[in-house]
C-alpha positions, 0 to 999 in steps of 0.5 A: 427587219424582223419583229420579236414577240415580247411581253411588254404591255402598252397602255393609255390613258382615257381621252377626254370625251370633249377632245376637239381636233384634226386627225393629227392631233387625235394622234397626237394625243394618244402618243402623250397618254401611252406607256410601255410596262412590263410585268415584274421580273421581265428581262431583255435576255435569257437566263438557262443552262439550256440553250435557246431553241429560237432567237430570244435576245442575248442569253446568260449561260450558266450565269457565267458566259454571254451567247448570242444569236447567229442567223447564218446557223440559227445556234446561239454562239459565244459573244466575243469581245475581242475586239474590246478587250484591254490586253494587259501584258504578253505573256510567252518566251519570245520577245514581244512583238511590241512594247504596249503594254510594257508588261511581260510575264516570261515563261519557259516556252510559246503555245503552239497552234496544236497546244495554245495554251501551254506556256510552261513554267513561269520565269519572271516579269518583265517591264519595257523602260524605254530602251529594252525589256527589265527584269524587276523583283517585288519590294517585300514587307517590311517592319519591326519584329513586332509587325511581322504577319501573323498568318504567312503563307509559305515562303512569304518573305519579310524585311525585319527592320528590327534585325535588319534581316530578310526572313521568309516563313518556312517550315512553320517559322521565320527564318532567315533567307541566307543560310541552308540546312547545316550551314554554321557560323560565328556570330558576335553577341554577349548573350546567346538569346542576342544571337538567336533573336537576331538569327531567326531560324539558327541554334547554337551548334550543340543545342542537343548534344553536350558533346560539341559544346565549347570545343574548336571547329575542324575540318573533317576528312572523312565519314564517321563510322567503322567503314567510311566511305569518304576518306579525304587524304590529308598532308604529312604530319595531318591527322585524319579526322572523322565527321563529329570526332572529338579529341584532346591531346597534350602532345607538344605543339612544336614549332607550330605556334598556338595563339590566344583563342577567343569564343564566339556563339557558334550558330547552325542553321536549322 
């Protein structure tokens, strides 16, 4: 085996000069009076950016990346752990090739030989639970209005148990998930701040136009302006109405009977 250089110091202790003793028991006695120091700061490895030149112990590269010593090639080379390596989860689109661990990150495709690391999107995790592999979804924070948080990340979601409502932080404001852009419905509230508080994200439909405001919902069968382009035909006897028309008539109402209205807060999404 091939001896190193180090920096290490040996030191001993003075033998008494009225030491009395076989030759074994000189030695003996130097054993017990030795030391081995080092000066301060001394490593057993190499700290650099640089690699090594010759076999110096284990180098630390870049203070990152662990390398040792290959005498087939007399270069430093990247030490692998491999074999040592807990895997925590598959990871791909194929099925796994086993169940342990019972983990699995799916994604939209496999790496390939010429591309190892490309795996695509990410689709979902899966867990093995005994009989085959399950998608499972997170549980979301939950809480009263007042325990909301404070500073969400985008799309963070959170079970308000106040309303009892799942909202989700998007564009600067907590909404509601349920609902897109545009959506309107009914809500039963006494009040409109009752109505509001329990639909985070919602205004009551003529908020910024007084023009909409207490009138009945109807279908529209076309697009306002002079020339639509979507003009629904409607059956005999049914007027055409264009997108945001409003219109009162006393014209009578026939054999058509008209039943007793009731308001509600009518909400849109924002």
């Amino acid at each position: 085996m091939a001896l190193q250089d180090t920096n290490l110091i040996i030191q001993m202790a003075p033998i008494p000069a009225t030491f009395e003793g076989t030759p074994q028991e000189f030695a003996a006695a130097m054993v017990q009076r030795m030391s081995i120091v080092s000066p301060t700061g001394t490593n057993f490895f190499v700290i650099s950016d640089v690699e090594p030149t010759s076999n110096v112990g284990p180098w630390l590269k870049n203070g990152t990346q662990w390398w040792v010593f290959d005498d087939a090639t007399k270069r430093y080379v990247p030490l692998d752990i491999s074999a040592s390596e807990t895997q925590w989860y598959f990871i791909g689109n194929s099925t796994p090739p086993g169940i342990d661990p019972p983990l699995w990150l799916r994604t939209t495709q496999d790496p390939t030989d010429v591309n190892p690391t490309a795996y695509g999107d990410p689709i979902g995790w899966l867990e093995w639970n005994g009989t085959a592999w399950v998608p499972f979804n997170s549980i979301p924070r939950n809480g009263p209005t007042a325990s909301r948080p404070t500073n969400p990340s985008d799309y963070q979601q959170y079970f308000d148990t106040t309303i009892n409502s799942l909202l989700h932080w998007e564009r600067g404001q907590w909404r509601t998930v349920s609902g897109t852009p545009g959506d309107v419905k009914q809500v039963l509230f006494e009040t409109l701040e009752l109505a509001i508080t329990y639909n985070p994200g919602w205004e009551v439909v003529g908020a910024s136009n007084q023009a909409f405001r207490g009138r009945h919902l109807v279908q529209a069968t076309k697009d306002s302006g002079a020339s639509p382009v979507t003009n629904l035909t409607t059956g005999a006897g049914v007027p055409s109405r264009a997108a945001f028309e409003t219109w009162f008539t006393t014209a009578a109402a026939g054999a058509v009977d008209i039943v007793p209205a009731i308001a509600f807060w009518t909400l849109v999404k924002l």
